[in-house]
PyMOL Python script that loads the backbone (N, CA, C, O; Angstrom):
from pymol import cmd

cmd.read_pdbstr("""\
ATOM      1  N   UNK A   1      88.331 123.092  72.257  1.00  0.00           N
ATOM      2  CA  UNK A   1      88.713 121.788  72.775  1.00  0.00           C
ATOM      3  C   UNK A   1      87.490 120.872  72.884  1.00  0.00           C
ATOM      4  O   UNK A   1      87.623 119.670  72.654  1.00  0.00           O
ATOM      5  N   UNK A   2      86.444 121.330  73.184  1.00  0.00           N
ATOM      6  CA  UNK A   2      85.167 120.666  73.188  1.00  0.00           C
ATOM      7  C   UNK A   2      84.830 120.390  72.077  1.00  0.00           C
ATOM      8  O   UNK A   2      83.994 119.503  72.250  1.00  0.00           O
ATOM      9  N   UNK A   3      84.921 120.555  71.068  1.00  0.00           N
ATOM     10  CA  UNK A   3      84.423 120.558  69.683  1.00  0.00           C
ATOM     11  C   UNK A   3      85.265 119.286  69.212  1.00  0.00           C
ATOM     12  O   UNK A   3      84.766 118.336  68.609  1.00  0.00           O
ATOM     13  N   UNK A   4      86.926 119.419  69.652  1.00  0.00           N
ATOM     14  CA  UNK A   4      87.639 118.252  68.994  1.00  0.00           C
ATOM     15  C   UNK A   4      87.268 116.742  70.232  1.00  0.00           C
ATOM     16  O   UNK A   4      87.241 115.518  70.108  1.00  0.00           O
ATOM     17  N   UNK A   5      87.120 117.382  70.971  1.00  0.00           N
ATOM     18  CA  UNK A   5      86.302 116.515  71.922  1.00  0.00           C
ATOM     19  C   UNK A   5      85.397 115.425  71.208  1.00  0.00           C
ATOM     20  O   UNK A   5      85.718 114.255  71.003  1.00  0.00           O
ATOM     21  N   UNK A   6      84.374 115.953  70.919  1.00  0.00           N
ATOM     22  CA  UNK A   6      83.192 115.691  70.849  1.00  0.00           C
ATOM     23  C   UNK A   6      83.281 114.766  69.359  1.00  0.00           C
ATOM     24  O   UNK A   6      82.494 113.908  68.958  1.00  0.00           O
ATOM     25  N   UNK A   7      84.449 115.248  68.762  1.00  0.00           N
ATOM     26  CA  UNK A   7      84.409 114.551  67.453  1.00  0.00           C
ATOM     27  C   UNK A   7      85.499 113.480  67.315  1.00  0.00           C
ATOM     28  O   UNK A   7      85.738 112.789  66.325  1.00  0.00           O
ATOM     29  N   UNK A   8      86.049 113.482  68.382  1.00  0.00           N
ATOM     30  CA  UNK A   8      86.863 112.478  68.993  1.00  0.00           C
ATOM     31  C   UNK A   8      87.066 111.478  69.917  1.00  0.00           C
ATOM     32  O   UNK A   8      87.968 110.840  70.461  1.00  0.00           O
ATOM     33  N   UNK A   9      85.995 111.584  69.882  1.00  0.00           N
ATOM     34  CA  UNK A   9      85.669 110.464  71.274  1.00  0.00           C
ATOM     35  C   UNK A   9      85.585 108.843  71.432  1.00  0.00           C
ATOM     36  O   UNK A   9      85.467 108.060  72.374  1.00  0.00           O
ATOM     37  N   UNK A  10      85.734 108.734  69.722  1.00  0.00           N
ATOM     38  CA  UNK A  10      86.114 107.477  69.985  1.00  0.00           C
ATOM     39  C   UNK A  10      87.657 107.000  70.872  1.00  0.00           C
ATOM     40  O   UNK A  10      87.740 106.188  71.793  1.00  0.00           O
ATOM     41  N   UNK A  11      88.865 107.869  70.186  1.00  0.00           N
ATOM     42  CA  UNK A  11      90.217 108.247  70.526  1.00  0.00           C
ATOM     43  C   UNK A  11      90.468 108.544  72.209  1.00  0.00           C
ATOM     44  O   UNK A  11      91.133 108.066  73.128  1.00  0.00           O
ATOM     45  N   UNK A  12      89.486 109.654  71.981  1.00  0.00           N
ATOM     46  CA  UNK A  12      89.364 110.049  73.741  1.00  0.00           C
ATOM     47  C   UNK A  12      89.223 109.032  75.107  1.00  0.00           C
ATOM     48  O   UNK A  12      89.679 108.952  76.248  1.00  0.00           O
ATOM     49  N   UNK A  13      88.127 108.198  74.062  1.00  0.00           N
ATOM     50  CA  UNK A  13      87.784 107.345  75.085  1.00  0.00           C
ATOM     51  C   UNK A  13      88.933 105.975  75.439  1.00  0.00           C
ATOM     52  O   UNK A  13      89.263 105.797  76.611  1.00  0.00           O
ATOM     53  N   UNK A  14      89.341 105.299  74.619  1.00  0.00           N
ATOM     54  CA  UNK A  14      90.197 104.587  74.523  1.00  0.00           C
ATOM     55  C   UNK A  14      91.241 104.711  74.574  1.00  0.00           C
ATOM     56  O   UNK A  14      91.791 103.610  74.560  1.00  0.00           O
ATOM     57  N   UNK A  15      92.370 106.056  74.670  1.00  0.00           N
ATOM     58  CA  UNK A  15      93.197 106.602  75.477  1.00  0.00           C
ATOM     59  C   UNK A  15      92.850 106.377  76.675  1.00  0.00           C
ATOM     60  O   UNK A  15      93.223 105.425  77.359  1.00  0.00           O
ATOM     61  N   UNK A  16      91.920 107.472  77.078  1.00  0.00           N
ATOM     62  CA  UNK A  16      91.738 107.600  78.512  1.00  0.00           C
ATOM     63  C   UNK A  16      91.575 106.014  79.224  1.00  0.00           C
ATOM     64  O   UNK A  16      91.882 106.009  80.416  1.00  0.00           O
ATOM     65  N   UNK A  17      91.213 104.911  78.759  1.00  0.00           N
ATOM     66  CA  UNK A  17      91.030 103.660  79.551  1.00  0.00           C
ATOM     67  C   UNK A  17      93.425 103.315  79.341  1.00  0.00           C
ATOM     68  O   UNK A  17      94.301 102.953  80.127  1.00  0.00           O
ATOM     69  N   UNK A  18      93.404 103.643  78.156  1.00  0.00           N
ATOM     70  CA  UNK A  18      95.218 103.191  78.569  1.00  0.00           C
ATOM     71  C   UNK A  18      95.884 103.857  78.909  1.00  0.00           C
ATOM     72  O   UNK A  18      97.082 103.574  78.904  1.00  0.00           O
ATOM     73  N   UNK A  19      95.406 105.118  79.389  1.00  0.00           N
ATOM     74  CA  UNK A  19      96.234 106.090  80.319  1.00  0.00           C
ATOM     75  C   UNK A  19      95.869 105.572  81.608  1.00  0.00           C
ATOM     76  O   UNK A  19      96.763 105.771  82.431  1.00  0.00           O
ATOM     77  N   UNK A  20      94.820 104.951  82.086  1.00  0.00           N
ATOM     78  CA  UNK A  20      93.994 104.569  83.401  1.00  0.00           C
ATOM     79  C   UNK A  20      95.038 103.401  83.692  1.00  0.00           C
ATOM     80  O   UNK A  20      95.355 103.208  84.866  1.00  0.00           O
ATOM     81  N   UNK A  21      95.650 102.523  82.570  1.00  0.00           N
ATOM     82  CA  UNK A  21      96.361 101.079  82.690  1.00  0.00           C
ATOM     83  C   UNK A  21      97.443 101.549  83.288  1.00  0.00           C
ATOM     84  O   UNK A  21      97.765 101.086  84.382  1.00  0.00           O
ATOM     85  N   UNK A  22      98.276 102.664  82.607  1.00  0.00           N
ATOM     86  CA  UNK A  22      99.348 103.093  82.452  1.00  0.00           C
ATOM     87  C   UNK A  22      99.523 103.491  84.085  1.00  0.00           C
ATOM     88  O   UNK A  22     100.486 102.965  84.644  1.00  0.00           O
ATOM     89  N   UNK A  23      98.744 104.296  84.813  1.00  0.00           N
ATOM     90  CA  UNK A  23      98.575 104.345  85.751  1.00  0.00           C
ATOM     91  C   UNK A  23      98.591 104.213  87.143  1.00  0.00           C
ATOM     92  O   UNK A  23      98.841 104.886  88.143  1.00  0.00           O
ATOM     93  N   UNK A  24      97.974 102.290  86.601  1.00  0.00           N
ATOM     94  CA  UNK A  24      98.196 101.456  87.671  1.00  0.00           C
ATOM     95  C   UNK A  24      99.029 100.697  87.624  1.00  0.00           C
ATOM     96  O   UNK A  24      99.399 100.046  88.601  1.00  0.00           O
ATOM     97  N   UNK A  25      99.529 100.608  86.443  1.00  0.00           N
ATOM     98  CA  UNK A  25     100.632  99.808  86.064  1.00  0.00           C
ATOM     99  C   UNK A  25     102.252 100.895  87.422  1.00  0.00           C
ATOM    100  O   UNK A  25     103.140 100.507  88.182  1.00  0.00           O
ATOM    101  N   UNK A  26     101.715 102.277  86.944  1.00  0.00           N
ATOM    102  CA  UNK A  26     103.098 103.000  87.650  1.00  0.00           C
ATOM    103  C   UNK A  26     102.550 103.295  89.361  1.00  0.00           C
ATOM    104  O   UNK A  26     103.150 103.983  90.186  1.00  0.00           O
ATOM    105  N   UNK A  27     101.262 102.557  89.567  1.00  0.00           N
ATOM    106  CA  UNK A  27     101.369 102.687  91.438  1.00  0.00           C
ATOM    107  C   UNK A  27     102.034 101.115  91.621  1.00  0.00           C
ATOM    108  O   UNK A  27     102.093 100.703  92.780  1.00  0.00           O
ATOM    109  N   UNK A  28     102.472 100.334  90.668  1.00  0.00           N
ATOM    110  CA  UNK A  28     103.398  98.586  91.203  1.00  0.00           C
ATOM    111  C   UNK A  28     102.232  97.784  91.132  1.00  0.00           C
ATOM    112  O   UNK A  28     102.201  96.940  92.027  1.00  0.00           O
ATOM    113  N   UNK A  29     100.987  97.767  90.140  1.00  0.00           N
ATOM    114  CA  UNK A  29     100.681  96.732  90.157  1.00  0.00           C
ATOM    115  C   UNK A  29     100.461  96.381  88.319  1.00  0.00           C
ATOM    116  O   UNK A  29      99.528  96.548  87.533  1.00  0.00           O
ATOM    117  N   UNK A  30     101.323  96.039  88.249  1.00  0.00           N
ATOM    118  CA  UNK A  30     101.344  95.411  86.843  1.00  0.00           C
ATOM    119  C   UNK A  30     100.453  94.578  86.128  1.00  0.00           C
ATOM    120  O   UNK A  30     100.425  94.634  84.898  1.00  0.00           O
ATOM    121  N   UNK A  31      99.756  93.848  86.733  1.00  0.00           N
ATOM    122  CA  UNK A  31      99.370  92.490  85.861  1.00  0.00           C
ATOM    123  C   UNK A  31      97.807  93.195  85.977  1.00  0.00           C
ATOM    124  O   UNK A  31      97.065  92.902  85.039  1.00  0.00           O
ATOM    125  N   UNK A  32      97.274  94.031  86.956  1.00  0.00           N
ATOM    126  CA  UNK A  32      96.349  95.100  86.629  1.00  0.00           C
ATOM    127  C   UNK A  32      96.191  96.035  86.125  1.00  0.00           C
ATOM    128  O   UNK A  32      95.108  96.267  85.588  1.00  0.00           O
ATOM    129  N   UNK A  33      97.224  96.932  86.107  1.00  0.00           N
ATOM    130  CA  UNK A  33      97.838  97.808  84.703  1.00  0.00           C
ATOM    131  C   UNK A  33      97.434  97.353  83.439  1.00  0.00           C
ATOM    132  O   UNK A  33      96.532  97.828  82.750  1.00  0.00           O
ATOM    133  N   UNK A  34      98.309  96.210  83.130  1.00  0.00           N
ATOM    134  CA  UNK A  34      98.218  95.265  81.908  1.00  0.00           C
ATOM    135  C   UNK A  34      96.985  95.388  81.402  1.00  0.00           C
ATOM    136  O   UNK A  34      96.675  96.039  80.404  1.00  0.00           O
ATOM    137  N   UNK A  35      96.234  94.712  82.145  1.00  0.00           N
ATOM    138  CA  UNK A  35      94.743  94.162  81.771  1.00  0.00           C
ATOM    139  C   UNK A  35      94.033  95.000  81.284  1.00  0.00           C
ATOM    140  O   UNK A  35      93.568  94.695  80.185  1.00  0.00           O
ATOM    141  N   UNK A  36      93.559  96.680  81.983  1.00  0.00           N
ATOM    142  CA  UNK A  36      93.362  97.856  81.826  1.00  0.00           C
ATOM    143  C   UNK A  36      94.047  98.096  80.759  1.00  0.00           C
ATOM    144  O   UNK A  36      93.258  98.379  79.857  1.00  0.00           O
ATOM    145  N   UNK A  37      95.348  98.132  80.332  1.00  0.00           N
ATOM    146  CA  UNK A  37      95.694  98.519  79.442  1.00  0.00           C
ATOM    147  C   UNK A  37      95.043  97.630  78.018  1.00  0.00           C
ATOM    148  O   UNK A  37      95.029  98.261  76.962  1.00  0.00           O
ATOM    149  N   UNK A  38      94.714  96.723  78.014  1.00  0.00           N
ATOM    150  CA  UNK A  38      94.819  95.631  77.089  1.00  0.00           C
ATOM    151  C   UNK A  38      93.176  96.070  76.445  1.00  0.00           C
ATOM    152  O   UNK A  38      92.725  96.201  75.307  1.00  0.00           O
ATOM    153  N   UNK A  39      92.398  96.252  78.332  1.00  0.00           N
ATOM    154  CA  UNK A  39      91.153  96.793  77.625  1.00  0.00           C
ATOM    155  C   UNK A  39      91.174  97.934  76.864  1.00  0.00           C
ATOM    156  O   UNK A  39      90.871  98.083  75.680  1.00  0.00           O
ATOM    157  N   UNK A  40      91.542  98.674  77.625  1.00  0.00           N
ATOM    158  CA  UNK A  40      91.997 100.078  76.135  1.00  0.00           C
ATOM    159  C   UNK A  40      92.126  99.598  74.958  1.00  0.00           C
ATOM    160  O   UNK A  40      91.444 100.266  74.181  1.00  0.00           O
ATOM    161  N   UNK A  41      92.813  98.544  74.311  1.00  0.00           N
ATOM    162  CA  UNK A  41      93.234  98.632  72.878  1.00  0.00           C
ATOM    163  C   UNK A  41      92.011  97.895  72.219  1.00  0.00           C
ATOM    164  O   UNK A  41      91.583  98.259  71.124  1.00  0.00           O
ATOM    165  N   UNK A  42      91.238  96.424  73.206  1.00  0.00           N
ATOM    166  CA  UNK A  42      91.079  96.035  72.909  1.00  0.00           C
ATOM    167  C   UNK A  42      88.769  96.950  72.465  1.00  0.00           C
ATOM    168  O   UNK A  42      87.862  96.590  71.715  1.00  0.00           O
ATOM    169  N   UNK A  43      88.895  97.855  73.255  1.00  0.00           N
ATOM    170  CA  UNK A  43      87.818  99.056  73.347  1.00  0.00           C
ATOM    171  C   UNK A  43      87.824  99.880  71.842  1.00  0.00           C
ATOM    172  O   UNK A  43      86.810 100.105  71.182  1.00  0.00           O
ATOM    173  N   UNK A  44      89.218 100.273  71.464  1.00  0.00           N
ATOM    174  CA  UNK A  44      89.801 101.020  70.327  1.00  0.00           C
ATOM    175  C   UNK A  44      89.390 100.026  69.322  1.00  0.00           C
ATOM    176  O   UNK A  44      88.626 100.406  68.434  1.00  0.00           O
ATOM    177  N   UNK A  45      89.849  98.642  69.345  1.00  0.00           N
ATOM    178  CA  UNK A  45      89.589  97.353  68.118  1.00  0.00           C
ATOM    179  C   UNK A  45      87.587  97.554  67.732  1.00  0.00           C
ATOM    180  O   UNK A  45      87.037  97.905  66.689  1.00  0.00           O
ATOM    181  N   UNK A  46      86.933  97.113  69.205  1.00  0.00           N
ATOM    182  CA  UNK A  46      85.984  97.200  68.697  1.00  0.00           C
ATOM    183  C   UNK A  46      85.258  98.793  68.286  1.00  0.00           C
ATOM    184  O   UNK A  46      84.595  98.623  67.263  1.00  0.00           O
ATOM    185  N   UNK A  47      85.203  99.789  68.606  1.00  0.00           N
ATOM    186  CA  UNK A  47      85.107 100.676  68.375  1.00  0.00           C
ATOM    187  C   UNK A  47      85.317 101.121  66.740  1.00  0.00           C
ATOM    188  O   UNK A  47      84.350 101.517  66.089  1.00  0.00           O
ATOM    189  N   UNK A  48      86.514 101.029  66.219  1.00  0.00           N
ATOM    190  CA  UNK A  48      87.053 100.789  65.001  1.00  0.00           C
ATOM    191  C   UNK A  48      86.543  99.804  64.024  1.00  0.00           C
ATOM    192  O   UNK A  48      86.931  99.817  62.856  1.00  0.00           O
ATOM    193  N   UNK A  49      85.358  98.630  64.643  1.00  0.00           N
ATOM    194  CA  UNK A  49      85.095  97.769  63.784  1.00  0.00           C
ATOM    195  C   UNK A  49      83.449  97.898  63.846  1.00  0.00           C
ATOM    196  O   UNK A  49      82.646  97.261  63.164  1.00  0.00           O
ATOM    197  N   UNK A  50      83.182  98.842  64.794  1.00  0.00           N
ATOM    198  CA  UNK A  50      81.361  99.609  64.492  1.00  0.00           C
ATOM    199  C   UNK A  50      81.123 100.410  64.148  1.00  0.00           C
ATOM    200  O   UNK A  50      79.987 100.702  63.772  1.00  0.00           O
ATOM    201  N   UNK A  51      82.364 101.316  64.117  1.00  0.00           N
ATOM    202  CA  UNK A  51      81.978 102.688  63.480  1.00  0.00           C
ATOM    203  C   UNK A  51      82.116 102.606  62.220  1.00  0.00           C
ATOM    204  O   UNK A  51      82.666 101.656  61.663  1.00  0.00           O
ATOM    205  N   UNK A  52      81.498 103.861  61.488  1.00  0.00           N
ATOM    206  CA  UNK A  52      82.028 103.926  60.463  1.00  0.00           C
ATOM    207  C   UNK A  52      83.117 105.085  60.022  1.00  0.00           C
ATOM    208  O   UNK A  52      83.029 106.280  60.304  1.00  0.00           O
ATOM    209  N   UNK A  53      84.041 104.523  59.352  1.00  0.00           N
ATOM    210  CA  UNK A  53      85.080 105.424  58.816  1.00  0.00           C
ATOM    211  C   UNK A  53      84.868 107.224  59.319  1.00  0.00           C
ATOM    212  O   UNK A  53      85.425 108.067  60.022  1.00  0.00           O
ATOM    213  N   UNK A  54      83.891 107.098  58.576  1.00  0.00           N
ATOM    214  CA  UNK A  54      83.881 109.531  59.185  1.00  0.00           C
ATOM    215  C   UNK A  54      83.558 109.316  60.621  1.00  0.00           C
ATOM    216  O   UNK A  54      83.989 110.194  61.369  1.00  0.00           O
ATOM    217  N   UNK A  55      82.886 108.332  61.179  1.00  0.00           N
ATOM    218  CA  UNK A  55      82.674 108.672  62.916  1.00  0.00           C
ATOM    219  C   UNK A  55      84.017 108.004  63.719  1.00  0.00           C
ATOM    220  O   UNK A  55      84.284 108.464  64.829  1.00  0.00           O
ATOM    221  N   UNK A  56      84.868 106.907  63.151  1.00  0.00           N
ATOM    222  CA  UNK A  56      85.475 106.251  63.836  1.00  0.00           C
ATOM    223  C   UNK A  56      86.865 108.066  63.931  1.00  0.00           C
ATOM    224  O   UNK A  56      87.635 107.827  64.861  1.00  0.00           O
ATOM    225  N   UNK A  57      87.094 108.964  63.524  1.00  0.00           N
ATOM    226  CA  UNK A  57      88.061 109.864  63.631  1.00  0.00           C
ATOM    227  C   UNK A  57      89.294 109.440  63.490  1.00  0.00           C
ATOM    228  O   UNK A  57      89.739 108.908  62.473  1.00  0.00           O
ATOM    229  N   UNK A  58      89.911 109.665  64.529  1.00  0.00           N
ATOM    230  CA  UNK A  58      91.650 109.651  64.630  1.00  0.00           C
ATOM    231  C   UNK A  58      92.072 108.058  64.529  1.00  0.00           C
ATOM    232  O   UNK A  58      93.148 107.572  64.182  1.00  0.00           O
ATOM    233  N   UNK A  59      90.778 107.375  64.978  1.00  0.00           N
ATOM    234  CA  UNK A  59      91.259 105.484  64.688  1.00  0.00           C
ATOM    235  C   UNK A  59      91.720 105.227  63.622  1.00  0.00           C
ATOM    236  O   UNK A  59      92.815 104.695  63.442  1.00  0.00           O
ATOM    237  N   UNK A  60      90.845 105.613  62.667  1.00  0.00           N
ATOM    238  CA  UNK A  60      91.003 104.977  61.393  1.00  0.00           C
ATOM    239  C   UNK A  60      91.820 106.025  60.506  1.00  0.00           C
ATOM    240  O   UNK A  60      91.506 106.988  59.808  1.00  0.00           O
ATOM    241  N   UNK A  61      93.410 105.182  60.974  1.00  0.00           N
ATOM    242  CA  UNK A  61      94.566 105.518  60.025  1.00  0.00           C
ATOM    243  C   UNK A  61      94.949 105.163  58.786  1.00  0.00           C
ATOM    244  O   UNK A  61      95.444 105.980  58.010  1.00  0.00           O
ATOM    245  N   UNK A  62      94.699 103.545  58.402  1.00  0.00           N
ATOM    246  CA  UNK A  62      94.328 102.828  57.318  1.00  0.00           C
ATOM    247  C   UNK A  62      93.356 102.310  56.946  1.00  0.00           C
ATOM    248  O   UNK A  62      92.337 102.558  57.591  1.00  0.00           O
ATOM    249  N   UNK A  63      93.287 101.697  56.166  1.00  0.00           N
ATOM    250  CA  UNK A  63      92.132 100.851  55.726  1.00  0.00           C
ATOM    251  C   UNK A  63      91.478 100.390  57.356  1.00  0.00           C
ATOM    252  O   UNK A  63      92.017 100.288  58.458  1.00  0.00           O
ATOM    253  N   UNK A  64      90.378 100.229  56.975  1.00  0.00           N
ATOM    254  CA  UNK A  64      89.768  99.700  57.905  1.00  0.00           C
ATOM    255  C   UNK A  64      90.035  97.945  58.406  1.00  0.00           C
ATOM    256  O   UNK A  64      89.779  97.474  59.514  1.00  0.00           O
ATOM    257  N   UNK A  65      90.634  97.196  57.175  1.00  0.00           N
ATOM    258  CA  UNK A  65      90.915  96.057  57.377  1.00  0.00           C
ATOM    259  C   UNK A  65      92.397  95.796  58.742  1.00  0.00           C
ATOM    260  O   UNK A  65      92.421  95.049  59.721  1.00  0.00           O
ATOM    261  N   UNK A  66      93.499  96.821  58.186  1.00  0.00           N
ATOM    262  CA  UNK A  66      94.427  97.212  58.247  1.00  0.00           C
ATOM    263  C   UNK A  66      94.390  97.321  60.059  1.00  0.00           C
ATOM    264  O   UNK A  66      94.870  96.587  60.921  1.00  0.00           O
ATOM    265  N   UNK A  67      93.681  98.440  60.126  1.00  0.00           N
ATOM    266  CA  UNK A  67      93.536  98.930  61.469  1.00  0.00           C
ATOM    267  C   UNK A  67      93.137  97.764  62.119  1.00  0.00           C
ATOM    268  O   UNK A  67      94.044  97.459  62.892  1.00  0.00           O
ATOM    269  N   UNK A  68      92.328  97.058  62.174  1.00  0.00           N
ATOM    270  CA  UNK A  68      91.504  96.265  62.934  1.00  0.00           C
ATOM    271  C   UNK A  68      92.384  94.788  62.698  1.00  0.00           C
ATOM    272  O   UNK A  68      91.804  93.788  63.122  1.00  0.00           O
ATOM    273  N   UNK A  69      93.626  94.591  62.107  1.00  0.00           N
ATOM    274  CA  UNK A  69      94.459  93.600  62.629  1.00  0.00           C
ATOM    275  C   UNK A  69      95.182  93.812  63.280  1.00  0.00           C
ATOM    276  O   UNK A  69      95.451  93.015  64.178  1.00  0.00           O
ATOM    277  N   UNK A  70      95.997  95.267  63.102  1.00  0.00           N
ATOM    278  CA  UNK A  70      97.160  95.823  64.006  1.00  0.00           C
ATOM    279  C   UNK A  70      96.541  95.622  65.728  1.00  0.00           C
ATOM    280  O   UNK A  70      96.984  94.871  66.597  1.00  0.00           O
ATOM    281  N   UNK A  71      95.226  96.717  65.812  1.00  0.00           N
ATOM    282  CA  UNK A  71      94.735  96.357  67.280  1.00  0.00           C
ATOM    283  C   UNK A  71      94.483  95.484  67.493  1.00  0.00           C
ATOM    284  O   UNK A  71      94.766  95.249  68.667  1.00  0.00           O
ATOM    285  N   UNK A  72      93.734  94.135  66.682  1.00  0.00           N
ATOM    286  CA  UNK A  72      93.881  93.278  67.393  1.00  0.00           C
ATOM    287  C   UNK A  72      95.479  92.324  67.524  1.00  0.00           C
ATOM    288  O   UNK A  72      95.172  91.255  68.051  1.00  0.00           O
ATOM    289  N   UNK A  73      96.414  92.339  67.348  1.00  0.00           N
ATOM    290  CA  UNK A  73      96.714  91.814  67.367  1.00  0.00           C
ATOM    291  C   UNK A  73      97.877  92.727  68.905  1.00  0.00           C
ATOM    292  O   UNK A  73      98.536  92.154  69.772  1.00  0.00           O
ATOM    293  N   UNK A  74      97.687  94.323  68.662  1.00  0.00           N
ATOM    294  CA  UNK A  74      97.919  94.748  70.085  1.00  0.00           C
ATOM    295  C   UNK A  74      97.014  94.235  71.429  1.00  0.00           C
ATOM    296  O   UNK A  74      97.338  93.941  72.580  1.00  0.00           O
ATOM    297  N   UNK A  75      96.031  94.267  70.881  1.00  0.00           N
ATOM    298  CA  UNK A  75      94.858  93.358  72.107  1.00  0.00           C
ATOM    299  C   UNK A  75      95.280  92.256  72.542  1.00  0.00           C
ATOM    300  O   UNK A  75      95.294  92.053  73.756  1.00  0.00           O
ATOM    301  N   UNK A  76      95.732  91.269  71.609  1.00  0.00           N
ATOM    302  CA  UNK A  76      95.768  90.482  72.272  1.00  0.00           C
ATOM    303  C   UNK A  76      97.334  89.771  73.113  1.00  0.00           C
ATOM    304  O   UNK A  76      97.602  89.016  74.048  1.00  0.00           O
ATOM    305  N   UNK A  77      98.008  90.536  72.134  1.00  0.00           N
ATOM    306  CA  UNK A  77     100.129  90.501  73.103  1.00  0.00           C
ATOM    307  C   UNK A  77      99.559  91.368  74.103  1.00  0.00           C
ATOM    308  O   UNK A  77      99.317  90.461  74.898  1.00  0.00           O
ATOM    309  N   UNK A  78      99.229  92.203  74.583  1.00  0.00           N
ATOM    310  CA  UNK A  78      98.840  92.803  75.689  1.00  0.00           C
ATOM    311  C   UNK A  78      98.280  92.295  76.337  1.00  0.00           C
ATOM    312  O   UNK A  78      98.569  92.791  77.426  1.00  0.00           O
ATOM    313  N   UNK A  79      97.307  91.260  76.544  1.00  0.00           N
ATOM    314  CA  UNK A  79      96.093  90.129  77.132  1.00  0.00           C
ATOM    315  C   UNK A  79      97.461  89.441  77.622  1.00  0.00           C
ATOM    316  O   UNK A  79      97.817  89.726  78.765  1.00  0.00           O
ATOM    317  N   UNK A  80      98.269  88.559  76.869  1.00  0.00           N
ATOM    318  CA  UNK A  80      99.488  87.564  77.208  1.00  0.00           C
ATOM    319  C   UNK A  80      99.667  87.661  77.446  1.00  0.00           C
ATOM    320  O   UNK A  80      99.781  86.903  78.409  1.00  0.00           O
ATOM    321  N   UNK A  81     100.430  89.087  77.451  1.00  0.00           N
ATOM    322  CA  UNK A  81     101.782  89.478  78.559  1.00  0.00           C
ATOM    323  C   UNK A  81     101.239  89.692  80.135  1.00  0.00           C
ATOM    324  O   UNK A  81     101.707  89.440  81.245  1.00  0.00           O
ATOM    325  N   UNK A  82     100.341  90.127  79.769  1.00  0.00           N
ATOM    326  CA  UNK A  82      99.341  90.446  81.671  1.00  0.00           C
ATOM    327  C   UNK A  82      99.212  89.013  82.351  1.00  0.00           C
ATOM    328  O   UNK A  82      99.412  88.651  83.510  1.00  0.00           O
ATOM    329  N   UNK A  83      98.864  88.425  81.368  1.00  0.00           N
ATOM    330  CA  UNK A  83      98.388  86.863  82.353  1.00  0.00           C
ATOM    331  C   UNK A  83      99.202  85.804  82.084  1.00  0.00           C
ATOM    332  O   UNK A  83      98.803  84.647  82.221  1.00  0.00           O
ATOM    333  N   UNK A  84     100.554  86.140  81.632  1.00  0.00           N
ATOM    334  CA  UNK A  84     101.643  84.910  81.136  1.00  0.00           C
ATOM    335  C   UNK A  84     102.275  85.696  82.396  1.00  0.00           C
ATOM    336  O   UNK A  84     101.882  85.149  83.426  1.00  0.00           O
ATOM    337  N   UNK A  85     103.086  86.747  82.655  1.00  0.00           N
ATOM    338  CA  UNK A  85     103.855  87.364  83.790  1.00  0.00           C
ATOM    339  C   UNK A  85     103.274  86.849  85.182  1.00  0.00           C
ATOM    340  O   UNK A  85     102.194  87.127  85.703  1.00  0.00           O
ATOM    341  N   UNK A  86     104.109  86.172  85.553  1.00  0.00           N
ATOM    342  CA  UNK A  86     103.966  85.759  86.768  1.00  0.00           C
ATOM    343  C   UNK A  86     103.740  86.559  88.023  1.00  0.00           C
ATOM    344  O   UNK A  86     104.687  87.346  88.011  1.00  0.00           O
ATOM    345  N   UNK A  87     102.816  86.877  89.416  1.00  0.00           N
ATOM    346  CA  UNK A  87     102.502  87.673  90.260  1.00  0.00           C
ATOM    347  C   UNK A  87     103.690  87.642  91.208  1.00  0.00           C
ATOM    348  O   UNK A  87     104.069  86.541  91.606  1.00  0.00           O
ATOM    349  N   UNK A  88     104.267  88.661  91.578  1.00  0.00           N
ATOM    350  CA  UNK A  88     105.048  89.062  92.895  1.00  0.00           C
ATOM    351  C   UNK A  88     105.018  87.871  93.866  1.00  0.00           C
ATOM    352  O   UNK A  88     103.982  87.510  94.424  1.00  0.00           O
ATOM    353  N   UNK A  89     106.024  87.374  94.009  1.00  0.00           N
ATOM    354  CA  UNK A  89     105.963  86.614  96.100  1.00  0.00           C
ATOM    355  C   UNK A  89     105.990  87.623  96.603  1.00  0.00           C
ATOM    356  O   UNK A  89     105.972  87.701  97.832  1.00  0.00           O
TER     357      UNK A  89
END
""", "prot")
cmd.dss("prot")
cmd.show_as("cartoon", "prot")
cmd.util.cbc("prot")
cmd.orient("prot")
């Protein structure tokens, strides 16, 4: 497990920040959830656009062009939706 660890960490890491969203999103606070979550993808985008292909791992599913519109364009409907949703009375 350490080994896929270690060679995965781009994945690892940027999960673990949208599992952190996911999180807070399920203790009722959403629009902090969100944000957290948004950083996750938006961590995965850049990550995916410094690495290179053999280090980026489990990111890079397609082309590299490919990948790096899909996340961003998850980055940034995720950014919207957090700060367009209106806060609780």
């Amino acid at each position: 497990m350490l080994v896929w660890l270690r060679r995965e960490w781009p994945l690892a890491t940027s999960l673990a920040v949208v599992v952190a969203g996911l999180v807070v999103v399920a203790d009722g606070h959403f629009r902090r959830g969100t944000v957290v979550l948004s950083f996750g993808v938006t961590l995965a985008l850049f990550l995916r656009v410094l690495l290179p292909t053999e280090q980026a791992g489990l990111l890079a599913v397609r082309s590299k062009k490919v990948d790096v519109v899909v996340l961003a364009v998850l980055a940034v409907g995720t950014s919207v939706m957090a700060l367009w949703v209106p806060p609780p009375s």
